[in-house]
mmCIF file as gemmi writes it, N, C-alpha and C atoms, coordinates in Angstrom:
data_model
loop_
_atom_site.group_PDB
_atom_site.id
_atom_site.type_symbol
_atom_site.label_atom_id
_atom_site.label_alt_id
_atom_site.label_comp_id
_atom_site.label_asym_id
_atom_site.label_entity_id
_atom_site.label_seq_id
_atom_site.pdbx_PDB_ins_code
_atom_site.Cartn_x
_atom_site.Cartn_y
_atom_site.Cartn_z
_atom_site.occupancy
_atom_site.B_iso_or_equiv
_atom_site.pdbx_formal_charge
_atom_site.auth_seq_id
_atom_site.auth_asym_id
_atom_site.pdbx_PDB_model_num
ATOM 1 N N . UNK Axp A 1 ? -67.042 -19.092 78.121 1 0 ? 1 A 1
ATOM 2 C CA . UNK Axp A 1 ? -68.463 -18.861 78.254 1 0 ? 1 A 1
ATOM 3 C C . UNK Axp A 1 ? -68.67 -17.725 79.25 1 0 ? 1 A 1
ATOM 4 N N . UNK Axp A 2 ? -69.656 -16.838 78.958 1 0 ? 2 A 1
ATOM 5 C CA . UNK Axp A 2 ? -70.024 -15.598 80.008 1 0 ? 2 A 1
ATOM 6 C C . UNK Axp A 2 ? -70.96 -16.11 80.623 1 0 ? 2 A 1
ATOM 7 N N . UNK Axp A 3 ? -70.675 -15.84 81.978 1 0 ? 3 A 1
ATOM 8 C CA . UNK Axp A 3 ? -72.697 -16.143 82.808 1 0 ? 3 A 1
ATOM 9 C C . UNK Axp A 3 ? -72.501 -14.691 82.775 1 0 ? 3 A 1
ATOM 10 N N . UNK Axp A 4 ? -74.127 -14.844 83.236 1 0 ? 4 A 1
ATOM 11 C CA . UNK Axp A 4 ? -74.536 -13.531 83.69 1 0 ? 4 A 1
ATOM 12 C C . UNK Axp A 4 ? -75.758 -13.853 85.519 1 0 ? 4 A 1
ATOM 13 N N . UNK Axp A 5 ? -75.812 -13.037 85.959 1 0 ? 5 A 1
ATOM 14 C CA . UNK Axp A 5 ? -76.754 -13.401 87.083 1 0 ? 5 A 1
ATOM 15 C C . UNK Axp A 5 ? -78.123 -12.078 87.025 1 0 ? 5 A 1
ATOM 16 N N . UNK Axp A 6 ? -79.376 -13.024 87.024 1 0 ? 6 A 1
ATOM 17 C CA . UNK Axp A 6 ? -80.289 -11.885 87.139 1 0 ? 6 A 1
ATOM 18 C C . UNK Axp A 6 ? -81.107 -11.685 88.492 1 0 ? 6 A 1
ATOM 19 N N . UNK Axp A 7 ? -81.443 -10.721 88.9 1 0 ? 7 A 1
ATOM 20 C CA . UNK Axp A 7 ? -82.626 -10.462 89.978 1 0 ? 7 A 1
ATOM 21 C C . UNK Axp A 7 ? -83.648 -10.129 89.633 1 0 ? 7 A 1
ATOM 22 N N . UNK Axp A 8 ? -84.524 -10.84 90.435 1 0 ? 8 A 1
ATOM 23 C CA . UNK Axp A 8 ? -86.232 -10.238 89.814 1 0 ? 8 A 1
ATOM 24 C C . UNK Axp A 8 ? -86.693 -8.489 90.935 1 0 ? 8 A 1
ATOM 25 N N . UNK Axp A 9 ? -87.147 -8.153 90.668 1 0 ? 9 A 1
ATOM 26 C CA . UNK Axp A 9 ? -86.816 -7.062 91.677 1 0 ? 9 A 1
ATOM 27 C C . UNK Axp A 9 ? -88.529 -5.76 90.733 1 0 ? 9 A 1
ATOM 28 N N . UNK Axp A 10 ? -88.919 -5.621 92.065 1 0 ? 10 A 1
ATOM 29 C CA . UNK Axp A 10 ? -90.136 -4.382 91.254 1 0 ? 10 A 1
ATOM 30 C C . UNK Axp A 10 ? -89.622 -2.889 90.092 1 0 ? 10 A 1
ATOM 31 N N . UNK Axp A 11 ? -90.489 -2.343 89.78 1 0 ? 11 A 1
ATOM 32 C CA . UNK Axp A 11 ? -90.107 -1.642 88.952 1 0 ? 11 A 1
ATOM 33 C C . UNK Axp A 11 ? -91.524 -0.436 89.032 1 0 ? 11 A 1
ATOM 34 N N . UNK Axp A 12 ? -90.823 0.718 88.853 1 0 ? 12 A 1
ATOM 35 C CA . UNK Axp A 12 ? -92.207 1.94 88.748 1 0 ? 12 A 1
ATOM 36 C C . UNK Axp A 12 ? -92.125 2.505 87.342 1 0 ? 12 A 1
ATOM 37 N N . UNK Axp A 13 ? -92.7 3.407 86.855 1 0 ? 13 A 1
ATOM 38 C CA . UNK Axp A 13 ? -92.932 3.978 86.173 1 0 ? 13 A 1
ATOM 39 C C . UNK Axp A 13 ? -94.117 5.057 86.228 1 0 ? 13 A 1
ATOM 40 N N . UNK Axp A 14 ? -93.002 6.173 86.163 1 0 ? 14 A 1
ATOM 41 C CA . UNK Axp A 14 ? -93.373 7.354 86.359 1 0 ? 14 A 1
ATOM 42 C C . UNK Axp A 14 ? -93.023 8.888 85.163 1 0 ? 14 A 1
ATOM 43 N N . UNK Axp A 15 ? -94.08 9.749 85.339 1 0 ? 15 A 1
ATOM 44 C CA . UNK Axp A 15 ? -93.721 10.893 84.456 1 0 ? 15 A 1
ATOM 45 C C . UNK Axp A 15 ? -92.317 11.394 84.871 1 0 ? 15 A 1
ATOM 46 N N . UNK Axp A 16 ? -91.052 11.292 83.736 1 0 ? 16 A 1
ATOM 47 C CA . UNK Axp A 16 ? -90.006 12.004 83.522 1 0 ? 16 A 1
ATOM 48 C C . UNK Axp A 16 ? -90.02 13.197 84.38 1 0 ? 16 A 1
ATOM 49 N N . UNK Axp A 17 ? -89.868 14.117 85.217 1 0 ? 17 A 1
ATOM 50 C CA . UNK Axp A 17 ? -89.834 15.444 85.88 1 0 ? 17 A 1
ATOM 51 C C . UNK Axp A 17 ? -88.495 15.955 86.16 1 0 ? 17 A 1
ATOM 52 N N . UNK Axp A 18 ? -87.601 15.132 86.181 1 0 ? 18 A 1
ATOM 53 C CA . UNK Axp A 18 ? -85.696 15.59 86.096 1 0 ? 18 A 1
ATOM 54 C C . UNK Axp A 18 ? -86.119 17.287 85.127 1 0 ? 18 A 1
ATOM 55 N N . UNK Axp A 19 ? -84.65 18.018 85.532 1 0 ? 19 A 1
ATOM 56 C CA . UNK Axp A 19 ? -84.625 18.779 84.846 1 0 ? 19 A 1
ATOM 57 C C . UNK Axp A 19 ? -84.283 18.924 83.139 1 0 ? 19 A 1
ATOM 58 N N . UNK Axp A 20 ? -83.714 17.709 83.008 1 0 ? 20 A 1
ATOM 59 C CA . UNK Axp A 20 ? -83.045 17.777 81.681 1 0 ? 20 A 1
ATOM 60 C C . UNK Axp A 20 ? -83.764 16.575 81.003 1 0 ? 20 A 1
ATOM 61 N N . UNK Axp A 21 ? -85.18 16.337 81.73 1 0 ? 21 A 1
ATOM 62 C CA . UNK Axp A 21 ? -85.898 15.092 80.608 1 0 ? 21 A 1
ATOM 63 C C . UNK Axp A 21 ? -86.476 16.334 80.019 1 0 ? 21 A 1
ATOM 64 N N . UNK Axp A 22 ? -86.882 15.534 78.482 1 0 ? 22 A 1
ATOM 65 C CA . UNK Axp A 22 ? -87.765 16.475 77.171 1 0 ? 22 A 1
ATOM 66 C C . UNK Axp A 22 ? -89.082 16.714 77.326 1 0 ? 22 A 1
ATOM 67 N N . UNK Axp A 23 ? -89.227 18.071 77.263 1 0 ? 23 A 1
ATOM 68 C CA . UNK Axp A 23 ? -90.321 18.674 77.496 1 0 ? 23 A 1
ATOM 69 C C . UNK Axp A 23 ? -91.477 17.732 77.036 1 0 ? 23 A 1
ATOM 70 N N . UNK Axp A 24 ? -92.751 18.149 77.719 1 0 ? 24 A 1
ATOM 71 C CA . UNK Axp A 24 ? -93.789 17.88 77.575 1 0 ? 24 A 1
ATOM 72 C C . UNK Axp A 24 ? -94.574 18.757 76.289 1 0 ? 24 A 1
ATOM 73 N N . UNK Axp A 25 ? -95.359 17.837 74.949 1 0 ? 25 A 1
ATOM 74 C CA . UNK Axp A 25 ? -95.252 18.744 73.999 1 0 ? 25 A 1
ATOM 75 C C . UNK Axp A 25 ? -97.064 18.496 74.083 1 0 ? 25 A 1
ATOM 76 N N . UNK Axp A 26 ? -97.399 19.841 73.289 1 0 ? 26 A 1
ATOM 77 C CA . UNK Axp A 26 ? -99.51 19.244 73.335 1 0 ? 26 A 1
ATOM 78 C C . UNK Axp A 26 ? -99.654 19.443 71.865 1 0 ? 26 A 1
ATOM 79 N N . UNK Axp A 27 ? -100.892 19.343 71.257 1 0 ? 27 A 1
ATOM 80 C CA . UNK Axp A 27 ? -101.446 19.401 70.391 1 0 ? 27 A 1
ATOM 81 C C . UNK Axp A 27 ? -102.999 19.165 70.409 1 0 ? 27 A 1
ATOM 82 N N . UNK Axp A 28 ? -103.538 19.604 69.543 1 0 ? 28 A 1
ATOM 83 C CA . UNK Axp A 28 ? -104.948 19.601 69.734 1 0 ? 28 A 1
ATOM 84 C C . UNK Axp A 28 ? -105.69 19.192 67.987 1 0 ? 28 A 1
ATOM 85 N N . UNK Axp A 29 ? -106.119 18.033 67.839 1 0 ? 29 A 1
ATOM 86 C CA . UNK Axp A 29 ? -107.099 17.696 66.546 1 0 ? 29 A 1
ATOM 87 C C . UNK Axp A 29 ? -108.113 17.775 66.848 1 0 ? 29 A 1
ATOM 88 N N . UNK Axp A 30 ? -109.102 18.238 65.237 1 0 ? 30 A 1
ATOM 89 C CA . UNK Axp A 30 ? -110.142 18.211 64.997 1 0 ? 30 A 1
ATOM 90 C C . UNK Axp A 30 ? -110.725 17.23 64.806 1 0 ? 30 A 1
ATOM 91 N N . UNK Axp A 31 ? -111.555 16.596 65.009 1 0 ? 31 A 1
ATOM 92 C CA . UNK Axp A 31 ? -112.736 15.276 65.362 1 0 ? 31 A 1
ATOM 93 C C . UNK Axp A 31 ? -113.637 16.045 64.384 1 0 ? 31 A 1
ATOM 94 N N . UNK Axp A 32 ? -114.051 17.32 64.325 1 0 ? 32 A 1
ATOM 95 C CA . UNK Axp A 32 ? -115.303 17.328 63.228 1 0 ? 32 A 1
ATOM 96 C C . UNK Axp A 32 ? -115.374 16.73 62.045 1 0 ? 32 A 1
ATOM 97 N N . UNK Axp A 33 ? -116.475 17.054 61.5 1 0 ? 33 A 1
ATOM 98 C CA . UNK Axp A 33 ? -116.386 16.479 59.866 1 0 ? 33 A 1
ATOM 99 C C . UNK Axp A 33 ? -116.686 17.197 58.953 1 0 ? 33 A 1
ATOM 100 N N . UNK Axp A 34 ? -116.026 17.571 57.967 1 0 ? 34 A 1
ATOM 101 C CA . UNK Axp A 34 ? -116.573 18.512 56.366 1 0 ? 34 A 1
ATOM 102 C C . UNK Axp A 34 ? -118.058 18.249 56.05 1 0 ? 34 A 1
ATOM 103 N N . UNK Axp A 35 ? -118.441 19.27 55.363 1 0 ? 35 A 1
ATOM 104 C CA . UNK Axp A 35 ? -119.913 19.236 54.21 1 0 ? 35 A 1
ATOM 105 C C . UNK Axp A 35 ? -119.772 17.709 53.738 1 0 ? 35 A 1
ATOM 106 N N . UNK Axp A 36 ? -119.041 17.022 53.354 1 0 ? 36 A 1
ATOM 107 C CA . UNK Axp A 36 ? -119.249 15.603 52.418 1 0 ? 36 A 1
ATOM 108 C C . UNK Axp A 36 ? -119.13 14.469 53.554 1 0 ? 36 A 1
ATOM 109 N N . UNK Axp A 37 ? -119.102 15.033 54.861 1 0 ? 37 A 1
ATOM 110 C CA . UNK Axp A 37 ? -118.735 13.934 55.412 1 0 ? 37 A 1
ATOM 111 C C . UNK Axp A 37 ? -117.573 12.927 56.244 1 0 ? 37 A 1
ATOM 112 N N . UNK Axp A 38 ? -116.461 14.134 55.309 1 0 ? 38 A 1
ATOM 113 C CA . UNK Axp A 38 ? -114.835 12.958 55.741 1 0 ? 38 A 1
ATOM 114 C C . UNK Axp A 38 ? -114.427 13.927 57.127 1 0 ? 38 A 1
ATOM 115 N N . UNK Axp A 39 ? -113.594 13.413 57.392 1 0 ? 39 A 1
ATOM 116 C CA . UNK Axp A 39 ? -112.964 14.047 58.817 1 0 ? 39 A 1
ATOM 117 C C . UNK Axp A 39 ? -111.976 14.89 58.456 1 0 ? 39 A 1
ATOM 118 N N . UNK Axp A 40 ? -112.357 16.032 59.253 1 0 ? 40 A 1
ATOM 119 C CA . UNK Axp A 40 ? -111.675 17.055 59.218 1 0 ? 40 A 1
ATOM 120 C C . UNK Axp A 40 ? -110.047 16.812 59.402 1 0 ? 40 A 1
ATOM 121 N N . UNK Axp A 41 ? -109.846 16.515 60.765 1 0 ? 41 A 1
ATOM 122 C CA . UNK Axp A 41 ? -108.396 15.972 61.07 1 0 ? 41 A 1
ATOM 123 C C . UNK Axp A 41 ? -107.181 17.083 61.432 1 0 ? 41 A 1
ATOM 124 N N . UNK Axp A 42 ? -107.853 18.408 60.884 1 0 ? 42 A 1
ATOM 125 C CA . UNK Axp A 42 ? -106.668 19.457 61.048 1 0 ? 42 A 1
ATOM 126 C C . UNK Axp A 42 ? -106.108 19.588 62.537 1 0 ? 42 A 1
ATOM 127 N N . UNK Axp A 43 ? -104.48 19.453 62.559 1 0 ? 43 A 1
ATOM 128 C CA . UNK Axp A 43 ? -104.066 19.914 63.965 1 0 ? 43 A 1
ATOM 129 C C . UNK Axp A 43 ? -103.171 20.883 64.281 1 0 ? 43 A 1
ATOM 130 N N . UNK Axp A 44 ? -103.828 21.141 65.473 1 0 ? 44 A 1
ATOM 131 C CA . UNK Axp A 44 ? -102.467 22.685 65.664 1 0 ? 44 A 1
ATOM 132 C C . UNK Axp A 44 ? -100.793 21.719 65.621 1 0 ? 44 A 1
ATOM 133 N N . UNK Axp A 45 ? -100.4 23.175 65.521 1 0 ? 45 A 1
ATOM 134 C CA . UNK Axp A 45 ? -98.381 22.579 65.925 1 0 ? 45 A 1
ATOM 135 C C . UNK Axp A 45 ? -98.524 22.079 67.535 1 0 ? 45 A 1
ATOM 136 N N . UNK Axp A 46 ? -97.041 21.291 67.493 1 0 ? 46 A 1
ATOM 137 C CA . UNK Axp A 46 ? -96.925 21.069 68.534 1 0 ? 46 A 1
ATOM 138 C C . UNK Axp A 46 ? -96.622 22.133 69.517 1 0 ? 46 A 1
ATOM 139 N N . UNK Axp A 47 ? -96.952 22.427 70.391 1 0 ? 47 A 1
ATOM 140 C CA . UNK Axp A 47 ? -96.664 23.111 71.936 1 0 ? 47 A 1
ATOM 141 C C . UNK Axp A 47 ? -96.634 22.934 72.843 1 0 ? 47 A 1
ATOM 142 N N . UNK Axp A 48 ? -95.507 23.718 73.364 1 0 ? 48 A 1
ATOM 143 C CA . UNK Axp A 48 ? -95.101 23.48 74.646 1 0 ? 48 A 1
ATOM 144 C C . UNK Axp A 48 ? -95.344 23.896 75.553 1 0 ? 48 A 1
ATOM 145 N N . UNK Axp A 49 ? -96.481 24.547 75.411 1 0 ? 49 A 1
ATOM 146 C CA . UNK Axp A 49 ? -97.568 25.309 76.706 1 0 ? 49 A 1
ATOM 147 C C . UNK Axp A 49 ? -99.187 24.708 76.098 1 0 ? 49 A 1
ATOM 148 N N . UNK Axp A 50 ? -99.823 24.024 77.459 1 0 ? 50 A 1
ATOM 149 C CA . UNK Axp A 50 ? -101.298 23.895 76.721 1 0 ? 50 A 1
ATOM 150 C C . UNK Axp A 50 ? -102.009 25.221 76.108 1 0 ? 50 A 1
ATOM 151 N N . UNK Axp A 51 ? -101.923 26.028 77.085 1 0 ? 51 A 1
ATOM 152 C CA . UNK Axp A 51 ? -102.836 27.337 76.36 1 0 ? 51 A 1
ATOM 153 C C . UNK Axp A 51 ? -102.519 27.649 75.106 1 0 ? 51 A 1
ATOM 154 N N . UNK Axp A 52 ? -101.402 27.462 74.492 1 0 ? 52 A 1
ATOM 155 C CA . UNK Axp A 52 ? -100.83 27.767 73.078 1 0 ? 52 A 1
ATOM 156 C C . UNK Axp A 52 ? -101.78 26.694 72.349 1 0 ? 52 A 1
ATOM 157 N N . UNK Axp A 53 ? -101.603 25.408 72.616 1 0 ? 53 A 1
ATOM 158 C CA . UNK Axp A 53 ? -102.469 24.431 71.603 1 0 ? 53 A 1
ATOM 159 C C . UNK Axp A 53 ? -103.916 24.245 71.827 1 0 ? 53 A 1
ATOM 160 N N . UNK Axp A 54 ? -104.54 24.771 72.975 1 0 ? 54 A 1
ATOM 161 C CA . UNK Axp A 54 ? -106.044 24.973 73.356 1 0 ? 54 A 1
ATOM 162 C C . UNK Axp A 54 ? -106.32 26.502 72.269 1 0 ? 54 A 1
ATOM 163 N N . UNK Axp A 55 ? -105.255 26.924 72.629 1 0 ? 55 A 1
ATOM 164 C CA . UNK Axp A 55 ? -105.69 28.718 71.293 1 0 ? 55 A 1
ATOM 165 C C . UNK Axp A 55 ? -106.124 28.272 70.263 1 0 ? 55 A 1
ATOM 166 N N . UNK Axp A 56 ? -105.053 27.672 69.256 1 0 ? 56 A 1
ATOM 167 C CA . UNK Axp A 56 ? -105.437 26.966 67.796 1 0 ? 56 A 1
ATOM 168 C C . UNK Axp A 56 ? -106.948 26.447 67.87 1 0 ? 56 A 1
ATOM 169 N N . UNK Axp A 57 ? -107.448 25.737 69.026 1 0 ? 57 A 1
ATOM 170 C CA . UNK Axp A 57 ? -108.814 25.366 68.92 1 0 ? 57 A 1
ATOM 171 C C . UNK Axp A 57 ? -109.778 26.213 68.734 1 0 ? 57 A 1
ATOM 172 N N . UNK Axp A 58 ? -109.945 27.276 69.697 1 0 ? 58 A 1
ATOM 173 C CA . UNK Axp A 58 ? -110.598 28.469 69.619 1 0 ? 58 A 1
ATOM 174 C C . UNK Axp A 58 ? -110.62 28.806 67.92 1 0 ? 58 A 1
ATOM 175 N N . UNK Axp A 59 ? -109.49 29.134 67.358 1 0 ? 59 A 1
ATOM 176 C CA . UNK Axp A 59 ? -109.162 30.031 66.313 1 0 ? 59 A 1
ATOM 177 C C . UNK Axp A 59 ? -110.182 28.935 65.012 1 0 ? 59 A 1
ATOM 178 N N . UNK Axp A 60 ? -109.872 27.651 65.13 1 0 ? 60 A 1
ATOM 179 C CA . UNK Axp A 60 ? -109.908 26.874 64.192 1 0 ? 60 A 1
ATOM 180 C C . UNK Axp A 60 ? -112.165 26.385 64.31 1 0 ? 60 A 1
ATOM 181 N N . UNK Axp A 61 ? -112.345 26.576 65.36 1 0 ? 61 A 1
ATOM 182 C CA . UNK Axp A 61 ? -113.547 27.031 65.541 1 0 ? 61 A 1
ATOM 183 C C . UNK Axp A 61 ? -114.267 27.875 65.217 1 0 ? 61 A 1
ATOM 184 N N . UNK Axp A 62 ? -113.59 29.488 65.065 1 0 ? 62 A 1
ATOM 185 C CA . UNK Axp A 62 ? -114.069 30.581 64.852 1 0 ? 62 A 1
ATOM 186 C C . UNK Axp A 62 ? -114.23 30.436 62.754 1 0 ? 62 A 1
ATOM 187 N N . UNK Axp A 63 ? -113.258 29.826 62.67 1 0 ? 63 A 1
ATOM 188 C CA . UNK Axp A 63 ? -113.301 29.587 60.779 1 0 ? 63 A 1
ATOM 189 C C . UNK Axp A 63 ? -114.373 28.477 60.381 1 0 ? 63 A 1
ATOM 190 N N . UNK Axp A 64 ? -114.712 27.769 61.458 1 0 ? 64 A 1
ATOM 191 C CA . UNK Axp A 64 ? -115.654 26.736 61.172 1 0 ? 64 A 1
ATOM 192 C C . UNK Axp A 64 ? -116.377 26.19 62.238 1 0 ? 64 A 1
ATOM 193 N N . UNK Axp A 65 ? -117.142 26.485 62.477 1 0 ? 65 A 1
ATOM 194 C CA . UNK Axp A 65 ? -118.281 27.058 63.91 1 0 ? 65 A 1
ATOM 195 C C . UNK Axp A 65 ? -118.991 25.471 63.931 1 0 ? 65 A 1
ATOM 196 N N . UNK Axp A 66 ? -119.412 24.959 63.065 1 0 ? 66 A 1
ATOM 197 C CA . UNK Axp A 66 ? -119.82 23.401 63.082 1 0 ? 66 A 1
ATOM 198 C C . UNK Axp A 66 ? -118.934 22.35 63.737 1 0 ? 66 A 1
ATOM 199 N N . UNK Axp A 67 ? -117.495 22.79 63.625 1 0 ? 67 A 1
ATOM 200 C CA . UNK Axp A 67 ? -116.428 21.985 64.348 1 0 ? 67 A 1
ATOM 201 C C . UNK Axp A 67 ? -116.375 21.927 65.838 1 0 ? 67 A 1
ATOM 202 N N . UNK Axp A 68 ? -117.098 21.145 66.372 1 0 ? 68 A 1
ATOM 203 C CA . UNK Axp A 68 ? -116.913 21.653 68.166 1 0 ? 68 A 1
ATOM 204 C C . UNK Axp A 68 ? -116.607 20.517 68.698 1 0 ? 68 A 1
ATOM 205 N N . UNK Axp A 69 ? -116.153 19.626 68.428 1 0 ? 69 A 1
ATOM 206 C CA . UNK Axp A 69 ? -115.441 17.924 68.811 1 0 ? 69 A 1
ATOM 207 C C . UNK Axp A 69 ? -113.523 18.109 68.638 1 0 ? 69 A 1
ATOM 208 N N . UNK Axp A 70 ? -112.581 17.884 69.925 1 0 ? 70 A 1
ATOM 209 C CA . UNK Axp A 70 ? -111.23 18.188 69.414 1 0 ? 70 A 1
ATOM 210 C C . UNK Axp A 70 ? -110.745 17.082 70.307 1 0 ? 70 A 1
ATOM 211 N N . UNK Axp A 71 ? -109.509 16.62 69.87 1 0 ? 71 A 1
ATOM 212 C CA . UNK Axp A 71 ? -108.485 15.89 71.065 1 0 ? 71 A 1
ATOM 213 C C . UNK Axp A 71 ? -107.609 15.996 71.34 1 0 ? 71 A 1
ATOM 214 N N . UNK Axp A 72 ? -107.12 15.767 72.685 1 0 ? 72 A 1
ATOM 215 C CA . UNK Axp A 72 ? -105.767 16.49 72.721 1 0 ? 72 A 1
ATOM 216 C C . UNK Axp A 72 ? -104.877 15.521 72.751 1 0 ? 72 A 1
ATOM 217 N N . UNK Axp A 73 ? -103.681 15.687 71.545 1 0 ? 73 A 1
ATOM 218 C CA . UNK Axp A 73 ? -102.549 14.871 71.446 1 0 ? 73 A 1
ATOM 219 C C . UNK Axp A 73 ? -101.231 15.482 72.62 1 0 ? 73 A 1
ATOM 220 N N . UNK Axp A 74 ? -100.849 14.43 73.363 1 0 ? 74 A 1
ATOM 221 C CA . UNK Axp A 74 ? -100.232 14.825 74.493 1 0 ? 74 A 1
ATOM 222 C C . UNK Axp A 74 ? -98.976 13.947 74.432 1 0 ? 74 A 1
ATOM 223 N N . UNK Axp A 75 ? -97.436 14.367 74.513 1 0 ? 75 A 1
ATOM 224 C CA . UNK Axp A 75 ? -96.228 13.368 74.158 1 0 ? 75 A 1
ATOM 225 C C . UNK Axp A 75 ? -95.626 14.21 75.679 1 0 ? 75 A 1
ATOM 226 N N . UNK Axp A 76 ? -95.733 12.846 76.489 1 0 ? 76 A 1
ATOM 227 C CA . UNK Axp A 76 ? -94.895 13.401 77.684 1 0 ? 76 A 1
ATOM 228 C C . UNK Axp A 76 ? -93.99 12.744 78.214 1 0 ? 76 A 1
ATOM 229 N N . UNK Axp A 77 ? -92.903 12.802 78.696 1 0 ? 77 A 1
ATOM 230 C CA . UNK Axp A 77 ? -91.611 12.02 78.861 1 0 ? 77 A 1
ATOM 231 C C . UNK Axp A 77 ? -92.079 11.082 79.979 1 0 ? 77 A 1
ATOM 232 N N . UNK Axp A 78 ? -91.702 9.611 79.885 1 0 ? 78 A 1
ATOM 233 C CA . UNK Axp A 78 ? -91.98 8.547 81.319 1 0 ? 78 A 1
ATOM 234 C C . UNK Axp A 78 ? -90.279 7.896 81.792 1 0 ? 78 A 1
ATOM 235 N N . UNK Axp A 79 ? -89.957 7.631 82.635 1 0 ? 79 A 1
ATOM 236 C CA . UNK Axp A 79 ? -89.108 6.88 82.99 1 0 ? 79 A 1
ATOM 237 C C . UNK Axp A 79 ? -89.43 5.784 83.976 1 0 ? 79 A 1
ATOM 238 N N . UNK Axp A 80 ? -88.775 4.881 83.691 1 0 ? 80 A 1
ATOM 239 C CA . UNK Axp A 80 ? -88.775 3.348 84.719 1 0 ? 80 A 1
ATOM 240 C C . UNK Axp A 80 ? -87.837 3.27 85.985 1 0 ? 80 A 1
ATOM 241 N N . UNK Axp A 81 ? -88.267 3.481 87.271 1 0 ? 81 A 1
ATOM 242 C CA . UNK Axp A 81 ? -87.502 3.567 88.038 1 0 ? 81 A 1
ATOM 243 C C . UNK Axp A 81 ? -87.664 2.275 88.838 1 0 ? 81 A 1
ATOM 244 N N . UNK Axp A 82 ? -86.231 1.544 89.133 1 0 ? 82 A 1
ATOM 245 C CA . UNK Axp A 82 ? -86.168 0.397 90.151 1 0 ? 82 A 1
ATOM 246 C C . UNK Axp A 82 ? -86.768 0.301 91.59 1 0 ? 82 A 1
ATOM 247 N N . UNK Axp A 83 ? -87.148 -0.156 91.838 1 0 ? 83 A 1
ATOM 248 C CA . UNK Axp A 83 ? -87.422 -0.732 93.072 1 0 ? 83 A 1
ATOM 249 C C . UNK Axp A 83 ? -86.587 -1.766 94.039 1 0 ? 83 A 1
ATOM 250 N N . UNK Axp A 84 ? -87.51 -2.471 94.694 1 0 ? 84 A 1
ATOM 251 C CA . UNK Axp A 84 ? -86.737 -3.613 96.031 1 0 ? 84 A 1
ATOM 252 C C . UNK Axp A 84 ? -86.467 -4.534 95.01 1 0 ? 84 A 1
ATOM 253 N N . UNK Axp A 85 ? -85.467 -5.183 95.228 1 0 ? 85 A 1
ATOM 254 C CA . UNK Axp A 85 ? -85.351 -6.832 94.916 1 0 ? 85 A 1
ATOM 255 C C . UNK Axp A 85 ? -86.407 -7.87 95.314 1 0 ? 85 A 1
ATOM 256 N N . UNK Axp A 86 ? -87.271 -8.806 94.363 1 0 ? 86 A 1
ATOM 257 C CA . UNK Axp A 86 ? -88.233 -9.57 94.846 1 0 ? 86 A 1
ATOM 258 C C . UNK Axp A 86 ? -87.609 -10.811 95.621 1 0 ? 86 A 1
């Protein structure tokens, strides 16, 4: 039979910032809605600079000037770091 022994002990969680965690990626959707009604939904690519995925907004505005509602899809690395023993 294996034991095992556990400790209860705190825990953080924090944004990834190491050098070799995966970039932080953005994106930006459209919230407007078409002539009939349905949701637009179009989104820029992902990027790895906000100003790159805030651009697409601008641009995607300028083709459709009624569209002025967007959100920003944001995938950013977290890690769980240990703490004291409780």
């Amino acid at each position: 039979m294996t034991r095992a022994q556990f400790a209860y002990r705190n825990w953080t969680i924090t944004p990834d910032l190491e050098p070799d965690a995966p970039p932080t990626k953005h994106r930006f959707r459209c919230l407007g809605e078409d002539d009939d009604g349905k949701p637009c939904g179009a989104e820029s690519k992902e990027c790895a600079g906000l100003e790159d995925a805030r651009g697409w907004a601008f641009q995607h505005l300028q083709e459709r000037p009624e569209h002025t509602s967007y959100e920003q899809v944001l995938c950013r690395p977290w890690v769980m770091r240990p703490g004291s023993f409780l």
